[in-house]
C-alpha positions as CSV (number, residue, x, y, z in Angstrom):
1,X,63.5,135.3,138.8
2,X,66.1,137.1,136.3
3,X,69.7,136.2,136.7
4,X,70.5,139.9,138.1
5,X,68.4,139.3,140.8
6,X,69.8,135.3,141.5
7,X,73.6,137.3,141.5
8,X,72.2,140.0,144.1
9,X,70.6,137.2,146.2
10,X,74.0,135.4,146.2
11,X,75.9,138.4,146.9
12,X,73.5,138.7,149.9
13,X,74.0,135.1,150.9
14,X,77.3,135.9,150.6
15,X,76.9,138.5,153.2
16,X,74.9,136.7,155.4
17,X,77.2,133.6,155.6
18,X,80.6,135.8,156.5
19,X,78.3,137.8,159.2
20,X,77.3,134.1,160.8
21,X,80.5,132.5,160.6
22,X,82.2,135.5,161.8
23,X,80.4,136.5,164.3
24,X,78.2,134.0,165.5
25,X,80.0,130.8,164.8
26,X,83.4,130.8,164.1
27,X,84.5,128.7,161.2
28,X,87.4,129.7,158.6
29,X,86.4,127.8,155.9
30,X,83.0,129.4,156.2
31,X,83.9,132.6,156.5
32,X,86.7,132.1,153.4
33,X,83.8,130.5,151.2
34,X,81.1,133.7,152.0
35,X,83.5,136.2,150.7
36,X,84.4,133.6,147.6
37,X,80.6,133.7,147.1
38,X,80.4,137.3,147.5
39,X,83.2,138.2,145.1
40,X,82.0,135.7,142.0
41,X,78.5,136.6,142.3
42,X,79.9,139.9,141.2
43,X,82.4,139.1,138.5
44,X,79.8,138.6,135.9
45,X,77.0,141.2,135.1
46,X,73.6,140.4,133.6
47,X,71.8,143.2,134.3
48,X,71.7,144.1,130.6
49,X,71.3,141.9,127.9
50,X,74.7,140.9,127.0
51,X,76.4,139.6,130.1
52,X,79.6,141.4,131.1
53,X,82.8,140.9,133.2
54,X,84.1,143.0,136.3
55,X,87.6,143.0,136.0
56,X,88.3,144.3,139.8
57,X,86.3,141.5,141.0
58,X,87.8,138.9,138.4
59,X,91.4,139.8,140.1
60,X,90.4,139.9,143.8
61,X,88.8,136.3,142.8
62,X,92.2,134.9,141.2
63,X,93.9,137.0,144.8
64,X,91.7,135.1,146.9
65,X,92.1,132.0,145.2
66,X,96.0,131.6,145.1
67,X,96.0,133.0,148.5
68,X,94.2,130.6,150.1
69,X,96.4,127.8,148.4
70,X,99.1,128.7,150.6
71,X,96.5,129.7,153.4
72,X,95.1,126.3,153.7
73,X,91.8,126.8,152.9
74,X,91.3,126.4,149.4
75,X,88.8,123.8,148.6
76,X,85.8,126.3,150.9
77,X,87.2,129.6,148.1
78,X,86.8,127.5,145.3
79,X,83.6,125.7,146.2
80,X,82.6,129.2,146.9
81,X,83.7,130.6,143.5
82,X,82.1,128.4,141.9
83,X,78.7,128.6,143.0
84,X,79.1,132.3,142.5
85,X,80.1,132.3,139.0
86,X,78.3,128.6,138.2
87,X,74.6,129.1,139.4
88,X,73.8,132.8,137.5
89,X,75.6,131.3,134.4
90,X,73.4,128.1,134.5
91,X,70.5,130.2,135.2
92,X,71.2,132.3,132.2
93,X,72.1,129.8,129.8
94,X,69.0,127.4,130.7
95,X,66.6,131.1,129.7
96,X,68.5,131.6,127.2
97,X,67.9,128.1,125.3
98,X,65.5,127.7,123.0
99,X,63.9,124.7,124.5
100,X,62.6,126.9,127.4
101,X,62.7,130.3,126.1
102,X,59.1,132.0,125.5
């Protein structure tokens, strides 16, 4: 699996998590951590071969994130940020090593 597709499956995820704690169980800090997840996943690009930031979803990120400090729900957006933004970097850095790369 490339790192584009691990950021689209996250994204997806993402989407998946808001539609079930929206919908079908309702739970704030779930539905506040699926759209963190959704937004970091797409901050960073690496569909090419030099990774790139999104800007727009850099600032909707930081938005999301201060709001939810006065909101009360701040530890599920940045739990959420981070696996967005964390797991694609790992996965990028870890094939782009020399120990493992090909």
């Amino acid at each position: 699996m490339n790192t584009h597709r691990l950021t689209q499956a996250l994204a997806f995820a993402g989407v998946a998590g808001l539609v079930y704690f929206w919908l079908l169980s309702p739970n704030n800090s779930g539905v506040v951590g699926s759209v963190a997840l959704m937004i970091a996943s797409g901050i960073v690009q690496y569909s090419s071969d030099r990774p790139f930031i999104l800007p727009l979803y850099a600032w909707l990120a930081g938005i999301l994130l201060v709001l939810q400090i006065f909101r009360g729900e701040f530890l599920a957006a940045l739990l959420g940020t981070v696996l967005g933004l964390g797991l694609p970097y790992m996965h990028y850095r870890i094939n782009r090593s020399r120990f493992f790369h090909r």
